[in-house]
Each structure stands twice: as C-alpha cells, then as structure tokens.
C-alpha positions as CSV (number, residue, x, y, z in Angstrom):
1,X,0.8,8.7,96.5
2,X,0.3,8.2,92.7
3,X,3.7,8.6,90.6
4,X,3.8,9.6,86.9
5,X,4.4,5.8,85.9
6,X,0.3,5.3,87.4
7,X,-1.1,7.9,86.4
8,X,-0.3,7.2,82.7
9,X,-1.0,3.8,82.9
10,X,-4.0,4.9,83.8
11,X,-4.6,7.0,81.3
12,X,-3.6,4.9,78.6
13,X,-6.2,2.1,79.6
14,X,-8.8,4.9,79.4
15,X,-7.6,5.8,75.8
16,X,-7.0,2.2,74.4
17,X,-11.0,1.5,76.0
18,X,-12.8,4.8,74.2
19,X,-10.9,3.5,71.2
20,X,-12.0,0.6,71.1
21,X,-10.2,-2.5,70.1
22,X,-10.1,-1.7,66.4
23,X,-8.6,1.8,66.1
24,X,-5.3,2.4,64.2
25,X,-2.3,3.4,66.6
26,X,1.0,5.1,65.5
27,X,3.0,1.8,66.3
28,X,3.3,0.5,62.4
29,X,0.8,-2.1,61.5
30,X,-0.9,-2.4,65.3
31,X,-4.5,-1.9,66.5
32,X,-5.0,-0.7,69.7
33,X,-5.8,-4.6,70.2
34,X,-2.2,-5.2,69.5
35,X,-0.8,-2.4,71.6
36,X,-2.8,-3.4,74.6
37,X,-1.9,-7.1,74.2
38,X,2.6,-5.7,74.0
39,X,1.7,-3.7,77.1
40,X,0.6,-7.0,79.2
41,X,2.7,-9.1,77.6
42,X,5.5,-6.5,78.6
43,X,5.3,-6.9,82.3
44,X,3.8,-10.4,82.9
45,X,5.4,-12.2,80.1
46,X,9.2,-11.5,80.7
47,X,10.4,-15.0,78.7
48,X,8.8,-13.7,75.8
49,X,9.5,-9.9,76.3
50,X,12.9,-9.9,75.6
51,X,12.1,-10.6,72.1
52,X,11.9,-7.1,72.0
53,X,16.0,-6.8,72.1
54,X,16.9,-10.3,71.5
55,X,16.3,-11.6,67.8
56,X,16.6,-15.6,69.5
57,X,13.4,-14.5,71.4
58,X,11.6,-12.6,68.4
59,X,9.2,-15.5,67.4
60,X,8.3,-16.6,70.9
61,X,7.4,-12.8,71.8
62,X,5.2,-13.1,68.7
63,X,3.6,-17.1,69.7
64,X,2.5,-14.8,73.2
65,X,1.3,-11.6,71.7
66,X,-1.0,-13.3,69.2
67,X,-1.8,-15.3,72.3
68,X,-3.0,-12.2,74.3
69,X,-4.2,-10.8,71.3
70,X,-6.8,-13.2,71.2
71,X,-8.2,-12.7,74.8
72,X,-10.8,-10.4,75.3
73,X,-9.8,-6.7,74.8
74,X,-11.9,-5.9,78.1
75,X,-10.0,-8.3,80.0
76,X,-6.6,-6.7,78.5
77,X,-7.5,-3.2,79.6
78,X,-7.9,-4.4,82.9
79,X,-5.0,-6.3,83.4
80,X,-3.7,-3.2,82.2
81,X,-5.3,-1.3,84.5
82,X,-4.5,-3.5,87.3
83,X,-0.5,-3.4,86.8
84,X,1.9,-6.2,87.3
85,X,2.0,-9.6,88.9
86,X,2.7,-9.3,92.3
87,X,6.4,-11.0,92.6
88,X,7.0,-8.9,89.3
89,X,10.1,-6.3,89.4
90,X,7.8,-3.9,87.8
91,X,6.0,-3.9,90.9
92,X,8.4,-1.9,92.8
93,X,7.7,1.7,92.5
94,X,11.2,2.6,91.5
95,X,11.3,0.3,88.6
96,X,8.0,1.5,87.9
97,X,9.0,5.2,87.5
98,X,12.2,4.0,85.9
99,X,11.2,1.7,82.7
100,X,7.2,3.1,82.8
101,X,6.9,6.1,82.6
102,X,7.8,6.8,79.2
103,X,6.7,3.7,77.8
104,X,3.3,4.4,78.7
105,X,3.5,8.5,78.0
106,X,4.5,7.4,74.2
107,X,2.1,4.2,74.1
108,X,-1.0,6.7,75.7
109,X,0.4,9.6,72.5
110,X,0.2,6.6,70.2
111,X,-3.0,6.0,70.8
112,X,-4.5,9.6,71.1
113,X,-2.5,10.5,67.8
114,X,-3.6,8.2,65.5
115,X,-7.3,9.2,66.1
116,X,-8.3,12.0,63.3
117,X,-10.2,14.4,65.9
118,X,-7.0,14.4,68.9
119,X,-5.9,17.5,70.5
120,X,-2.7,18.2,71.9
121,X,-2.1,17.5,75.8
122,X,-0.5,19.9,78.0
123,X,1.6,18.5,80.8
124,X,2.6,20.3,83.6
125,X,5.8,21.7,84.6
126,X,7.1,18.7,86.7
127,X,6.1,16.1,84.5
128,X,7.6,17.7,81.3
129,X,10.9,18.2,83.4
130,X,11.0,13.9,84.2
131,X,10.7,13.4,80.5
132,X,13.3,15.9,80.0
133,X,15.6,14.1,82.7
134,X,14.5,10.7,80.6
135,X,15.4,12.3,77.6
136,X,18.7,13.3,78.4
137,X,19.5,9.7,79.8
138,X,18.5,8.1,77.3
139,X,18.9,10.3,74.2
140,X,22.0,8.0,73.0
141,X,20.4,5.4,72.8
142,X,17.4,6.4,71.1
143,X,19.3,8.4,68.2
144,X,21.8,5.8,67.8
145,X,20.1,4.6,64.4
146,X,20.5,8.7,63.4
147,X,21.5,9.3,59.7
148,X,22.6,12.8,60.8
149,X,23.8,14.6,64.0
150,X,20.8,14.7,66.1
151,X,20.4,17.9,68.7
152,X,17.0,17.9,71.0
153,X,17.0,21.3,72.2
154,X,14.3,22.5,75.0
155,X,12.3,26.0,74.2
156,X,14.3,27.2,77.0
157,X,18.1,26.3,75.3
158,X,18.8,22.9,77.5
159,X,20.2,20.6,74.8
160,X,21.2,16.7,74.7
161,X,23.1,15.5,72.1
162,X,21.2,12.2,70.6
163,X,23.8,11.3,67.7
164,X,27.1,12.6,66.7
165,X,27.8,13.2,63.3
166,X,27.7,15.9,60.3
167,X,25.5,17.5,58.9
168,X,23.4,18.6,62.5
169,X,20.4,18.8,62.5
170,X,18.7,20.7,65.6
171,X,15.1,19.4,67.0
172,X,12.9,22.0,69.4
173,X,10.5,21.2,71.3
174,X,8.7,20.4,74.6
175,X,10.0,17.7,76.1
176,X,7.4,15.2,75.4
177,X,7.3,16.1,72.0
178,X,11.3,15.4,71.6
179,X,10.4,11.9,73.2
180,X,7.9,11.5,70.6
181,X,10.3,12.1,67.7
182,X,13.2,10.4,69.5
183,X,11.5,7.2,69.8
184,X,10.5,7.2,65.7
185,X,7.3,9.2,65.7
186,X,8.9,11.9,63.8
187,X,5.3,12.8,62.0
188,X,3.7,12.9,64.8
189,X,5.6,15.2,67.2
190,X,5.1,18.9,67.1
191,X,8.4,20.3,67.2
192,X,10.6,22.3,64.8
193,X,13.8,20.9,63.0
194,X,16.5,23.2,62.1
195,X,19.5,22.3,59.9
196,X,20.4,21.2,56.0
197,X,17.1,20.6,53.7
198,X,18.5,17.1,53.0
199,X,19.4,16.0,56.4
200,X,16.1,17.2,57.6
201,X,14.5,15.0,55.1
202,X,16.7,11.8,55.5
203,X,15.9,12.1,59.4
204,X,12.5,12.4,59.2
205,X,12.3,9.1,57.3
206,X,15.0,7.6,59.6
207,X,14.4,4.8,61.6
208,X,15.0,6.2,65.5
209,X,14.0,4.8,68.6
210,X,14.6,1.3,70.2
C-alpha cells in the first residue's frame, strides 16, 4: 500500500526532474541541484546529516553535499526516487511516515513555488488532516524562533499555539499552507495573518522553522 511519505517522494522527484537541475527553489541560495543533493544526503549520509542540528557537523554536511552535488542530477533523482539504503531506519514505513512526510510535502512546494507559472495543489481531506496532526506536534518547535505570539488556526477554528508571547498574531489557513509558513516560507504560503500591523510585519520577516 503507498503511504503519504511515498507518494510525495515521488512527486518531488518528478518536480525536481521537469525542473531541471538549474531552477531556483524557495530554500535560500539552492538550485534544485542542491535541494536534490540535501534530500540524498538526508537519508544515506547520516554522519554528515546531523549537521543540520549540530554546528560540530556543519562543515562535514557541507564537504558531502558539494560532494553529491557534483554527481549527476539524473542519478540524484533516482536515488531519490529509489528511497533509502536498505539497513537505513528511514526504511521502515513508520519512520518513513514520521520524519518524511513533511519534509518532502515542503521540499515538493519548494520546488513547485519558486517556478513563475505554478498553481496551487489541492490535497485531499485525509492528507491535509496528517499535516494538521504534524502541525500540531510540532508547531513548538517550528515557531520557537517567533518574534510574536504565533496562532495557526484551521478554516474550520482548530488552533495550535506555535509561540507564546504578546502581541498575537493569528495565521489561517489550510493545513499545508500553515506548514509552509511555519517552517519559514512565510511569502510563499497562502494564508491570512490577523493581528498588530507591526507584529505582522516583524513575523513575516522572522526567521521560523528548523
């Protein structure tokens, strides 16, 4: 049975292919070249991956993504395409769904929304309501950086509280599109921000996500 996790893996190696391996992405200063060369080194590279989180591992992440960089961008949209190693945690569907699912939804948006001719994607009940449930879980984390109180609030009234804090400042939207802004694609996202002029302002230049 395909899970959510598969299906936009999927779909991101089809988007990061009909780019190309030149096209401009959301993620600040990567092509889809580099973006396709994180997502590999992501889940077959875990001694370097951690450089994400750990500043010690920062300039060995960056030795192994220029590495990967370098291959060719056919081979890195398979290996894409193909998933991790085979002894690789990531492997297990659970862990899939868990850590993949989002990560690729956003990475698949940051590809599609950096292209001038995109149009929006609607998802369907049961996948918006997993991002929901990831939003929720994880909402803390991803408006801890927050200059403001931070409120994602669902078109049908379900909230999460992302940062504590005055002034508030109250984000709508669909679920994807709160994921979007939470993880620091604030432009991007089509939602609807409701709170003090200035606050508004000062969190849409904030620096949110991981």
């Amino acid at each position: 049975m395909s899970t959510h996790a598969k299906r936009e893996r999927l779909l991101l190696a089809d988007l990061l292919e009909a780019a190309g391996p030149e096209a401009p992405t959301l993620c600040h200063g990567w092509t889809t070249r580099d973006l396709a060369a994180h997502v590999v080194v992501r889940e077959r590279r875990p001694d370097a991956a951690g450089g994400v989180l750990l500043g010690v591992l920062k300039n060995r992440l960056e030795r192994v993504q220029a590495e990967y960089s370098a291959k060719p961008y056919e081979e890195l949209i398979q290996l894409i395409r193909t998933g991790p190693p085979r002894m690789s945690p990531f492997g297990l569907k659970p862990i899939d769904e868990a850590a993949n699912t989002v990560e690729f939804y956003v990475h698949a948006e940051d590809v599609r929304r950096a292209q001038p001719d995109w149009s929006r994607r609607e998802l369907d009940p049961v996948f918006a309501d997993v991002l929901w449930s990831r939003a929720e879980r994880t909402a803390r984390l991803l408006g801890r950086k927050s200059p403001v109180g931070l409120v994602l609030r669902r078109p049908d009234g379900q909230t999460v509280v992302a940062h504590k804090g005055t002034p508030v400042v109250t984000v709508t939207g669909e679920p994807g599109e709160l994921l979007l802004f939470a993880f620091g694609r604030q432009e991007a996202a089509t939602v609807e921000l409701e709170g003090d002029k200035d606050a508004v302002a000062r969190l849409h230049s904030a620096e949110l996500g991981m």
